[in-house]
C-alpha positions as CSV (number, residue, x, y, z in Angstrom):
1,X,0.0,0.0,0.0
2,X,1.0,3.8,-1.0
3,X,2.5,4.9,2.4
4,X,3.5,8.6,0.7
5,X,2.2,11.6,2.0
6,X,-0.2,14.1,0.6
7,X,0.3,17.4,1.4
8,X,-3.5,19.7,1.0
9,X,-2.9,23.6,-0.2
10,X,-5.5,25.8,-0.7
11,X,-5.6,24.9,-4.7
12,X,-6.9,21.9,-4.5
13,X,-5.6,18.1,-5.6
14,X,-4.7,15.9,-7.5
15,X,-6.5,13.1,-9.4
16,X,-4.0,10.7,-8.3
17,X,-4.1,11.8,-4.7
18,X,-7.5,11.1,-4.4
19,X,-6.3,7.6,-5.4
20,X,-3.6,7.1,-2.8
21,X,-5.8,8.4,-0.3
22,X,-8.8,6.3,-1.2
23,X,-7.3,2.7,-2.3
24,X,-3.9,3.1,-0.4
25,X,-2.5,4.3,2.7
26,X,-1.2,7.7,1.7
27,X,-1.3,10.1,4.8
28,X,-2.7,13.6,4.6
29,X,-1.3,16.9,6.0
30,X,-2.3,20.2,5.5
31,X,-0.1,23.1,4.4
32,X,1.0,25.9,6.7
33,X,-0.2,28.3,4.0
34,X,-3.9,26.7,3.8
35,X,-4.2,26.7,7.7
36,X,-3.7,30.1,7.7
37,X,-6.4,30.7,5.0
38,X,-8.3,29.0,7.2
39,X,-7.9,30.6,10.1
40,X,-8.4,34.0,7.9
41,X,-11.4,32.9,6.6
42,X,-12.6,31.7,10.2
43,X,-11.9,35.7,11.2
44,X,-14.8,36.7,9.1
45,X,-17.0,34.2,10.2
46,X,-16.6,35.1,14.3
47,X,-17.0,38.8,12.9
48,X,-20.1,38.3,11.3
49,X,-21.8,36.1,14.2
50,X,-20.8,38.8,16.5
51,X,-23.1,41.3,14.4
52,X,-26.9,41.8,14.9
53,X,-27.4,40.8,10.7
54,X,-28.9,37.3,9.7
55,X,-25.9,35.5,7.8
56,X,-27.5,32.4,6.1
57,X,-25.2,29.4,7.1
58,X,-24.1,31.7,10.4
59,X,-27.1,32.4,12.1
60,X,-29.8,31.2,10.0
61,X,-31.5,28.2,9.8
62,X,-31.1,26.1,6.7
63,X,-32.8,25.2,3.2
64,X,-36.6,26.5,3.8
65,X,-35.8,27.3,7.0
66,X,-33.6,29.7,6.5
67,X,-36.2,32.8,7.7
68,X,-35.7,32.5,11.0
69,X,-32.4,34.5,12.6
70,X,-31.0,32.0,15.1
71,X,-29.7,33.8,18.7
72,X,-26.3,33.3,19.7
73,X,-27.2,30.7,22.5
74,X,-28.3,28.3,19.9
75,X,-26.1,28.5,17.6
76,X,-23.7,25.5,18.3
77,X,-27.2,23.5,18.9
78,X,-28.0,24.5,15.4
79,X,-25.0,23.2,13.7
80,X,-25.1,19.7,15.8
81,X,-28.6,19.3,15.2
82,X,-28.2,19.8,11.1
83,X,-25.3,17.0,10.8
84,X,-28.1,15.1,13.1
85,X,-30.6,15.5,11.1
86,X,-29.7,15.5,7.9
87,X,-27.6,11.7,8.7
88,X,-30.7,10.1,7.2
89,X,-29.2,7.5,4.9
90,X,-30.3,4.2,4.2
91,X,-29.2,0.9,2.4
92,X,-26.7,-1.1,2.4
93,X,-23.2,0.4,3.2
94,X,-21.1,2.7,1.1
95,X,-17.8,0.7,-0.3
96,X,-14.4,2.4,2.0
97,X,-13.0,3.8,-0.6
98,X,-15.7,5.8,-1.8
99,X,-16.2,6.9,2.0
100,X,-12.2,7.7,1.8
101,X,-12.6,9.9,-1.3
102,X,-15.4,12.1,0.1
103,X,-13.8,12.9,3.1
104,X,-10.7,13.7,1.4
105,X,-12.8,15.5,-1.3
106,X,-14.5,17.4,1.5
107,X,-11.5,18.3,3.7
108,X,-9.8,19.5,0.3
109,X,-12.8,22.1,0.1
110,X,-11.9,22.9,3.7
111,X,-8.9,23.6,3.5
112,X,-9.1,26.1,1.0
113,X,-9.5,28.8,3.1
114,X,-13.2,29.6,1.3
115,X,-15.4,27.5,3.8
116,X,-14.9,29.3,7.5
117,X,-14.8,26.8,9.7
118,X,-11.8,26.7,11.9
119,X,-8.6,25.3,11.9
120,X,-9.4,22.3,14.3
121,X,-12.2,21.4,12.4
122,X,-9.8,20.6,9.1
123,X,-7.1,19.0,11.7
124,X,-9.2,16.4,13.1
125,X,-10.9,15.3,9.8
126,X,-7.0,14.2,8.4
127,X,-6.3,12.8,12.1
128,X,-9.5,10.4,11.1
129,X,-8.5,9.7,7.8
130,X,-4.6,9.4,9.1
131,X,-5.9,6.9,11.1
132,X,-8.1,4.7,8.8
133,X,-11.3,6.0,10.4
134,X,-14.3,5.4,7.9
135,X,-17.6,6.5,8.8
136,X,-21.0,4.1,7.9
137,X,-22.4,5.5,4.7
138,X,-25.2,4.2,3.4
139,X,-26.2,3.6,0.0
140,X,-29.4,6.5,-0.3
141,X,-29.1,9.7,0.5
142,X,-28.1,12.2,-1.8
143,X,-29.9,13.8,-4.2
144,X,-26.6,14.9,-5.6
145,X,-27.7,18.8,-4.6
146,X,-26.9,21.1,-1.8
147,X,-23.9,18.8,-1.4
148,X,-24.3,15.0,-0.7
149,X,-26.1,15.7,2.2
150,X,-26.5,12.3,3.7
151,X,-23.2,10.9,3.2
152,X,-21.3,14.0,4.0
153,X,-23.6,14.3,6.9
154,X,-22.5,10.8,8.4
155,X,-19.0,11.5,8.3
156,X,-19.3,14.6,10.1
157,X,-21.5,12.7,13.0
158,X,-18.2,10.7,13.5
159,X,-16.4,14.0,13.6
160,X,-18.8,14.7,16.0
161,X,-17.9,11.4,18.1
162,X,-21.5,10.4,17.3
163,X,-22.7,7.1,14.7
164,X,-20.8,4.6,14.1
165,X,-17.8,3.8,11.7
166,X,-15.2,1.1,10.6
167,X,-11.8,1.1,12.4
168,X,-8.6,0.2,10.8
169,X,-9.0,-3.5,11.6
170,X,-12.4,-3.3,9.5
171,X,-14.7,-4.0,12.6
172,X,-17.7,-1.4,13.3
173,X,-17.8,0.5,16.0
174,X,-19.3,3.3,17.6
175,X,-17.6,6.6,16.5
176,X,-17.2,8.0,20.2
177,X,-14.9,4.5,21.3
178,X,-12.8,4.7,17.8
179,X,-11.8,8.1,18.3
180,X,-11.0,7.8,22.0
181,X,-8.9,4.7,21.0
182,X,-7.1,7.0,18.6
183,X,-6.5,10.0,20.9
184,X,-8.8,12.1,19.1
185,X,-10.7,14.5,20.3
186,X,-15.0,15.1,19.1
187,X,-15.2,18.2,17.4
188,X,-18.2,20.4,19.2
189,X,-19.3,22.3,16.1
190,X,-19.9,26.4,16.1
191,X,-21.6,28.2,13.4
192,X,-21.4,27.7,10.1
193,X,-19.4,24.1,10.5
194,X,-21.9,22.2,10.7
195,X,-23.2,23.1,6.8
196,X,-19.9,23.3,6.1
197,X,-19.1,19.7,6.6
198,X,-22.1,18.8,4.3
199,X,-22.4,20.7,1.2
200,X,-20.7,19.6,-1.7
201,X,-20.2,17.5,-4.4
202,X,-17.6,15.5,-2.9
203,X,-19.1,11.8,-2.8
204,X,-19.8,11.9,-6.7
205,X,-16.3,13.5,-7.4
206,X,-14.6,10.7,-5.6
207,X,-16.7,8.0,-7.6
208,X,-15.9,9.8,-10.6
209,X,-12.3,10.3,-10.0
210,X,-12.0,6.4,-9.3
211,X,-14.2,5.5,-12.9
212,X,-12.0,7.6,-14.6
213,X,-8.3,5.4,-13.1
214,X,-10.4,2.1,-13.7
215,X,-12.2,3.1,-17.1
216,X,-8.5,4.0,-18.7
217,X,-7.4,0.8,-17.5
218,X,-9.9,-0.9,-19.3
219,X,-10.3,0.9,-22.7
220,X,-7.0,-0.5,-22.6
221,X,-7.3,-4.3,-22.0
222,X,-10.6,-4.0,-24.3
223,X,-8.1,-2.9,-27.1
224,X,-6.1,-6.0,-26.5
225,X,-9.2,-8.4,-25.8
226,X,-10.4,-6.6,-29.1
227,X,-6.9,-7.9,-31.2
228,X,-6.9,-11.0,-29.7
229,X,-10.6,-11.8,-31.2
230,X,-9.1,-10.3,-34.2
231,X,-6.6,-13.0,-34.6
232,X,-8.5,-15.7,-33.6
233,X,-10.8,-14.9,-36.0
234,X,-8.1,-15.1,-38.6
235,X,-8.9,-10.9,-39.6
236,X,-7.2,-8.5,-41.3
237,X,-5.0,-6.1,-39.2
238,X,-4.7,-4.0,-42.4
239,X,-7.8,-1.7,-41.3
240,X,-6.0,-0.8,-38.4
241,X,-2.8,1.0,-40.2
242,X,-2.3,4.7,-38.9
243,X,-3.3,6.5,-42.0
244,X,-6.6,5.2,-42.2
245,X,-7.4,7.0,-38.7
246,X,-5.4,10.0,-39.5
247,X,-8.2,10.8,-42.0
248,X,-10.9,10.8,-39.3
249,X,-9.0,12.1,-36.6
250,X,-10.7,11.4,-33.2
251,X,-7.8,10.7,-31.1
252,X,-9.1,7.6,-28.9
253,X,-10.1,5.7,-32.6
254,X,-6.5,6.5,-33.4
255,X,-5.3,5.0,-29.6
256,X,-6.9,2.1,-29.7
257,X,-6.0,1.2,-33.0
258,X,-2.4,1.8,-32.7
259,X,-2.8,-0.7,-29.7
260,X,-4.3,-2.8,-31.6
261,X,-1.7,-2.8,-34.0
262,X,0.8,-3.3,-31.4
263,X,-0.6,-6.7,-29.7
264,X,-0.6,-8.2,-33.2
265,X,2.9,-7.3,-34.6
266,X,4.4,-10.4,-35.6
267,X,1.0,-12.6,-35.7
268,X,1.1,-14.9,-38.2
269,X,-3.0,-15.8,-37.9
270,X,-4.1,-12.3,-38.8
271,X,-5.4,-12.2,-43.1
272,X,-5.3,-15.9,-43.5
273,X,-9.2,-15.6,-43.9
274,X,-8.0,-13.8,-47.8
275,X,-6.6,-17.3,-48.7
276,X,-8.7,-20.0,-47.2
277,X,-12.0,-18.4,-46.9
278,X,-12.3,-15.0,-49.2
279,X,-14.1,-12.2,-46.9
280,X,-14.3,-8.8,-48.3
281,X,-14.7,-7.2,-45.0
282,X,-14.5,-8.4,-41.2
283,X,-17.7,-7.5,-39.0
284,X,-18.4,-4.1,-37.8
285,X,-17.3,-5.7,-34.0
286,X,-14.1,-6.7,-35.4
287,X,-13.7,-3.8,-37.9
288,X,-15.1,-1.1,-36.3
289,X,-13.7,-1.7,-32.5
290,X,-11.2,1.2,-32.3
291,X,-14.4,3.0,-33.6
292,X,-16.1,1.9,-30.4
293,X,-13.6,2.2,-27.9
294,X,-12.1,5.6,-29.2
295,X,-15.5,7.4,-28.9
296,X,-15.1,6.1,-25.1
297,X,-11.8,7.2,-24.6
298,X,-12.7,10.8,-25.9
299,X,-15.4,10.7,-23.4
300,X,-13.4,9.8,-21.1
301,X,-11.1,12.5,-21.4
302,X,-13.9,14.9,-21.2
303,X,-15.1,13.4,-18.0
304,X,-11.3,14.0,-16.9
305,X,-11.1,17.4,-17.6
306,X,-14.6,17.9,-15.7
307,X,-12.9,16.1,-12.7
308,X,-10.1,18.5,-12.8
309,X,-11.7,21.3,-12.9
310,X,-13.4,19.9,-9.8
311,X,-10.8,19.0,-7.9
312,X,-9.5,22.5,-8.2
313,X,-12.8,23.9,-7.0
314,X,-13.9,24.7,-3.8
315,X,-17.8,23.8,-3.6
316,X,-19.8,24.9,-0.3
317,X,-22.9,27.2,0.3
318,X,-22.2,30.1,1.7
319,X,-18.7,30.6,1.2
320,X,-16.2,32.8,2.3
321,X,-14.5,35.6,-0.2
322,X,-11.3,36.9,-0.3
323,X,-12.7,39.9,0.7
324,X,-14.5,38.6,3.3
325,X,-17.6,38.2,2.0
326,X,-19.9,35.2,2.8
327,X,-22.2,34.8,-0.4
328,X,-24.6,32.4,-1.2
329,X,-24.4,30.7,-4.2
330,X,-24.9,27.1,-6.3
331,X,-21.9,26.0,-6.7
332,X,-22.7,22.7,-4.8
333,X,-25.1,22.0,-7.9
334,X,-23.7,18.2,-9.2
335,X,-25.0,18.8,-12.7
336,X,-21.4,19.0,-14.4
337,X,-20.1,16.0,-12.7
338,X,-23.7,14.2,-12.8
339,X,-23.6,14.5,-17.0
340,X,-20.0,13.2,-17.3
341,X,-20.9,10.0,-14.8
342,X,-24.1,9.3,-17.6
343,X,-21.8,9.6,-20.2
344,X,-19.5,7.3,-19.5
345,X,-21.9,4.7,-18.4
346,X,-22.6,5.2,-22.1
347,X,-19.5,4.8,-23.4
348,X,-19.2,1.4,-20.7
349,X,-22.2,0.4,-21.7
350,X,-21.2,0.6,-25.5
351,X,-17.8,-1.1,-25.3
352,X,-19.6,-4.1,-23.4
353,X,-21.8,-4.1,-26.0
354,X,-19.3,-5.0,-29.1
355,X,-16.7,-7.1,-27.1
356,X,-20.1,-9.3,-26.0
357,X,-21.0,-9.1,-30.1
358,X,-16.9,-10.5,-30.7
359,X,-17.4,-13.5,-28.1
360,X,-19.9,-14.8,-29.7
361,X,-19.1,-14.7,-33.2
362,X,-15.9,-16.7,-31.7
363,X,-18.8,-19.2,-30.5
364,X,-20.7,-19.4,-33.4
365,X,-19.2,-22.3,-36.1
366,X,-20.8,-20.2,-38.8
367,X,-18.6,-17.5,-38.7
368,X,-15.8,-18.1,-36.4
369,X,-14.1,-19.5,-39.8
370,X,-13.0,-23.2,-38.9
371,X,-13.4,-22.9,-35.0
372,X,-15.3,-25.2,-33.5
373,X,-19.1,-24.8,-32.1
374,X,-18.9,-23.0,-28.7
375,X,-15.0,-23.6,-28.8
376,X,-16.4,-27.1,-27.3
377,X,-13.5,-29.6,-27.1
378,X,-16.3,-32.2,-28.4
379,X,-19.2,-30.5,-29.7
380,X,-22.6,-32.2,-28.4
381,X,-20.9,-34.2,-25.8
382,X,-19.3,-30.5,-24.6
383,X,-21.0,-27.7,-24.4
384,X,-17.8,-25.2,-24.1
385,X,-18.3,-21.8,-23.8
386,X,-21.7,-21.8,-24.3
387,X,-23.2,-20.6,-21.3
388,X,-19.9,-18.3,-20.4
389,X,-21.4,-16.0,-23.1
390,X,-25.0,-15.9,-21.6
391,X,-23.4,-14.5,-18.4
392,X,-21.2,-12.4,-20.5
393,X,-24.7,-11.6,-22.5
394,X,-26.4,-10.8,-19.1
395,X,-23.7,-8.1,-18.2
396,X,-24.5,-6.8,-20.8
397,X,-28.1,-6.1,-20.8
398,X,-27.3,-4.7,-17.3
399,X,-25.4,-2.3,-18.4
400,X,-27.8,-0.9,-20.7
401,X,-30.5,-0.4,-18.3
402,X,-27.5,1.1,-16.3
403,X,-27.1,3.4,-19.1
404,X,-30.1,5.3,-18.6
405,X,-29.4,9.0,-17.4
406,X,-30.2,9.4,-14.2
407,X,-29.5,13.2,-14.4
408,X,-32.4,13.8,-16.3
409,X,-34.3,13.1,-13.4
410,X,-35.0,15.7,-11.2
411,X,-37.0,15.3,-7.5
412,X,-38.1,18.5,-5.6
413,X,-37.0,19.1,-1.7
414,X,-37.0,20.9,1.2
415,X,-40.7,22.2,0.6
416,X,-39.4,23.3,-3.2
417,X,-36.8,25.3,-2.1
418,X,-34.3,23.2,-3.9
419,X,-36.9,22.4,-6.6
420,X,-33.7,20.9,-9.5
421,X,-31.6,18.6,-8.5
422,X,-28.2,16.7,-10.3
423,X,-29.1,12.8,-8.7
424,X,-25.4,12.6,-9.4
425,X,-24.7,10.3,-6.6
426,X,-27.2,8.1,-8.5
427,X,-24.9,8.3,-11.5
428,X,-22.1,7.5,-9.9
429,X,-23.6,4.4,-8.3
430,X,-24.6,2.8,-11.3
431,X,-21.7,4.1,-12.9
432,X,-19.5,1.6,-10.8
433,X,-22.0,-1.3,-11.4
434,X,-21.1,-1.0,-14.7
435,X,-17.6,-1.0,-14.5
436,X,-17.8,-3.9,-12.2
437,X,-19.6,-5.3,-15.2
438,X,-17.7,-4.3,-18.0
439,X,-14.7,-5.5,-16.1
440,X,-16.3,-9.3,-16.3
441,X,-17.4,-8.8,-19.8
442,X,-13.9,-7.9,-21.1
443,X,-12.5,-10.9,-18.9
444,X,-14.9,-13.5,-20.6
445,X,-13.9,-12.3,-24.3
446,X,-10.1,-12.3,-23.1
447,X,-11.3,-16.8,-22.1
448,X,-12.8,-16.8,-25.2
449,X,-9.9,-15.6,-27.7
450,X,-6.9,-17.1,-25.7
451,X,-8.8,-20.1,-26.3
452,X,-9.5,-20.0,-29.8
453,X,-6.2,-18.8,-30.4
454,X,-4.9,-22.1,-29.0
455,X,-7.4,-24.1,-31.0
456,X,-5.8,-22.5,-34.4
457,X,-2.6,-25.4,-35.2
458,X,0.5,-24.8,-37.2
459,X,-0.2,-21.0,-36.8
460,X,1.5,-19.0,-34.1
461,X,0.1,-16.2,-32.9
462,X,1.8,-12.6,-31.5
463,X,4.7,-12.5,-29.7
464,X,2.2,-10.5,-26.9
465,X,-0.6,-12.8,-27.4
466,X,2.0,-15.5,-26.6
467,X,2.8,-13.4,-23.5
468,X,-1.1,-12.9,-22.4
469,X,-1.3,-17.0,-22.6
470,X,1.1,-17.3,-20.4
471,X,0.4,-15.2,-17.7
472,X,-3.2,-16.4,-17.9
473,X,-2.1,-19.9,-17.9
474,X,0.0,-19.4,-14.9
475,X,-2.7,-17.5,-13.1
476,X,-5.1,-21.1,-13.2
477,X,-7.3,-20.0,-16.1
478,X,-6.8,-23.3,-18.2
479,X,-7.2,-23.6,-22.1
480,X,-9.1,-25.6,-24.6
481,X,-10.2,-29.4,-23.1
482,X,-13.3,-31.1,-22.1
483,X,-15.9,-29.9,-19.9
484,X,-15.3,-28.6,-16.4
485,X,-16.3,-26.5,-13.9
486,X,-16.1,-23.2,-15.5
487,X,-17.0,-20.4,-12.8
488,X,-13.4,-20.5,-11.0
489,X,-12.0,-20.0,-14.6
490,X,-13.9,-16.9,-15.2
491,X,-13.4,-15.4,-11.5
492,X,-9.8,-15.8,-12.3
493,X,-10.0,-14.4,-15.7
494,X,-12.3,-11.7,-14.3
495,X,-9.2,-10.6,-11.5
496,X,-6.3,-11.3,-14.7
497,X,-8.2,-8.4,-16.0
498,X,-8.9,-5.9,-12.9
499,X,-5.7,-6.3,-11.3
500,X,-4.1,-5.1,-14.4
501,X,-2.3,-8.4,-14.9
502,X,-3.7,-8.4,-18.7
503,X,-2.2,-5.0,-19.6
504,X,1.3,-5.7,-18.2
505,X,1.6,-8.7,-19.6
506,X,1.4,-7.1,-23.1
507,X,3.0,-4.4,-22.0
508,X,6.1,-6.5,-21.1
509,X,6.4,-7.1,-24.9
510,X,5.0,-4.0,-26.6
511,X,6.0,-1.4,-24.1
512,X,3.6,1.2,-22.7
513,X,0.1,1.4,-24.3
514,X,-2.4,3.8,-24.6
């Protein structure tokens, strides 16, 4: 595990720190600059509470409630009861690493200097994530407006020393006994902290961050799953040369087929099909497939830029200028992140879609061009892979209903006061369902091609197809034979692919790829 340290300015982060923190043990500390931004920022908020005027956030209530001016005596009352109240989630629990990336995501925001809570409050959130702290999250919640209120809100109860949360050794507990075992004193909240704590897009910027590191990871093993169905199926490579993409020039089409091109080089399978069985053209999912998984990568580098732009942002309702100022804005409004988590449950959806249309053509005796049916090693006494590419099949259709937008929905709250909402922690849920499932799909056409390319005698194929049987081989995923047990083949295929095993072992003859 990443034991480096990440060091949080007022500027933001980084993509890849969101990672460490998240998946690996990175610690956190905050920058002597940003805890005096904070403290600055803190200034204007004890300067304002002092004063007779109705601050929303300071000495208001909240949402619909904000009309009434809350006295001084109730004012840390207020900000406990709104991290209280609004820890309403349901479901099952939120994975840890999605829980890591929003606090991280929400102490970022903190420690920009533009929030006004004080400097404890931005200490003792990276002592709990420091000490492998993670709130209970549950699965509903967030609307994906006015912040993810729920899940934010459960974190800060543990800030709080109230709830309950997961220590280090993975057992549940209540908050109040981690903390103490820690050393860590319970933040008592003043005003403004509470909503503070709770508004922003921080759950759905985590998810998205995370999508983006696992999508580019497969966009790539989907380019060499995609050659390796090429060559079993005896195709052409010659629709994959550079200047045929040059003339259409979206860069992910010209990306994939470059890698593509590379996981071939030196196959002696690929164009055989001109000599032993004429074909003018290879199918569309053969053909087309840097078509396919370019259009993803491009929107995937959108969604990228959107998550930078996020990182670097500092999202909360009201927040505090430069010039001391505390305005009320949107800001906390998912709707950019929201549209970028739809769109790439698109492009998932899209890429399961043809490498599910390339396993079974490898399946089907009628066009697999001399393989036989189901890659059976005895067809009608073995069934083969027949029923591997119904589950792969079933992914799929689950991802297309996981396509659907859900920002395009939109449920009014808090008495219509926040009458349009992102639903982008919705998106990112679905969106990691689909990843989970794309993940499988691409593992099931990577057992269906190594196989096939085994089945094709007196031909050798790549020298970094020859390098991805290997290291598949040597992981337990066996080759072509008679019927067996086939589910422990396809959960090892299945962690071949999302450990990365797949990439690097092309990689080790190819160099990097795209």
């Amino acid at each position: 595990m990443d034991m480096h340290t990440v060091v949080l300015g007022t500027t933001g982060t980084t993509a890849q720190d969101v990672i460490d923190v998240a998946r690996g043990a990175a610690r956190i500390e905050v920058s002597a600059d940003a805890r005096e931004a904070v403290a600055a920022s803190r200034a204007f908020i004890d300067d304002l509470a002092a004063k007779p005027d109705p601050v929303y956030g300071v000495s208001t209530g909240f949402g619909a409630l904000a009309v009434r001016h809350i006295s001084p005596e109730l004012r840390a009352q207020l900000q406990r009861n709104i991290v209280r109240s609004h820890a309403a989630g349901m479901g099952p629990r939120v994975e840890r690493e999605v829980v890591r990336a929003l606090m991280f995501l929400r102490l970022k925001t903190l420690a920009s200097g533009r929030t006004g809570v004080r400097p404890l409050v931005v200490d003792t959130m990276a002592e709990l994530l420091n000490a492998g702290i993670t709130p209970v999250v549950h699965e509903y919640g967030s609307l994906g407006c006015s912040g993810d209120l729920a899940p934010l809100s459960h974190c800060a109860l543990t800030l709080m020393g109230e709830g309950e949360a997961e220590g280090p050794d993975g057992v549940v507990r209540p908050s109040a006994e981690l903390l103490a075992a820690h050393g860590i004193e319970p933040v008592e909240l003043r005003e403004k902290e509470g909503l503070a704590l709770l508004n922003g897009t921080d759950g759905m910027l985590g998810m998205l961050v995370m999508a983006c590191a696992d999508l580019a990871r497969l966009f790539t093993s989907a380019d060499i799953t995609a050659a390796l169905s090429l060559e079993a199926l005896l195709g052409t490579d010659k629709v994959l040369a550079p200047e045929l993409h040059a003339i259409r020039p979206h860069p992910g089409q010209a990306a994939s087929a470059a890698n593509m091109l590379k996981v071939l080089t030196g196959s002696e399978l690929t164009g055989h099909h001109q000599d032993d069985a004429p074909r003018v053209q290879d199918a569309y999912s053969v053909r087309c497939a840097p078509q396919v998984a370019g259009a993803g990568r491009d929107t995937l580098a959108h969604a990228r830029l959107v998550a930078e732009r996020e990182l670097a942002a500092a999202v909360d309702n009201p927040v505090v200028l430069e010039d001391g100022r505390v305005e009320s804005n949107g800001n906390f409004h998912g709707a950019p992140v929201a549209y970028v988590l739809d769109f790439l449950a698109i492009a998932a959806a899209d890429l399961g879609s043809v490498a599910e249309r390339r396993t079974d053509r490898l399946l089907d005796k009628n066009r697999s061009h001399g393989l036989p049916a189901f890659l059976a090693g005895d067809p009608g006494v073995d069934s083969g892979l027949m029923i591997a590419q119904y589950t792969q099949a079933a992914l799929v259709s689950e991802m297309k209903r996981l396509a659907a937008p859900a920002s395009v929905d939109s449920i009014p709250s808090s008495a219509m006061q926040e009458d349009h909402v992102s639903m982008g922690w919705s998106a990112a849920r679905k969106l990691r369902t689909a990843i989970d499932n794309l993940t499988r799909v691409v593992a099931v056409e990577m057992y269906a091609a190594t196989r096939a390319v085994e089945m094709r005698e007196g031909l050798a194929p790549s020298p970094a197809t020859r390098a991805v049987l290997d290291a598949v081989r040597a992981e337990g995923v066996q080759g072509p034979g008679e019927d067996r047990f086939l589910a422990p083949d396809l959960a090892a295929a299945y962690e071949f692919v999302r450990g990365g095993k797949l990439v690097a072992a092309v990689e080790s003859v190819t160099g990097k790829l795209d």
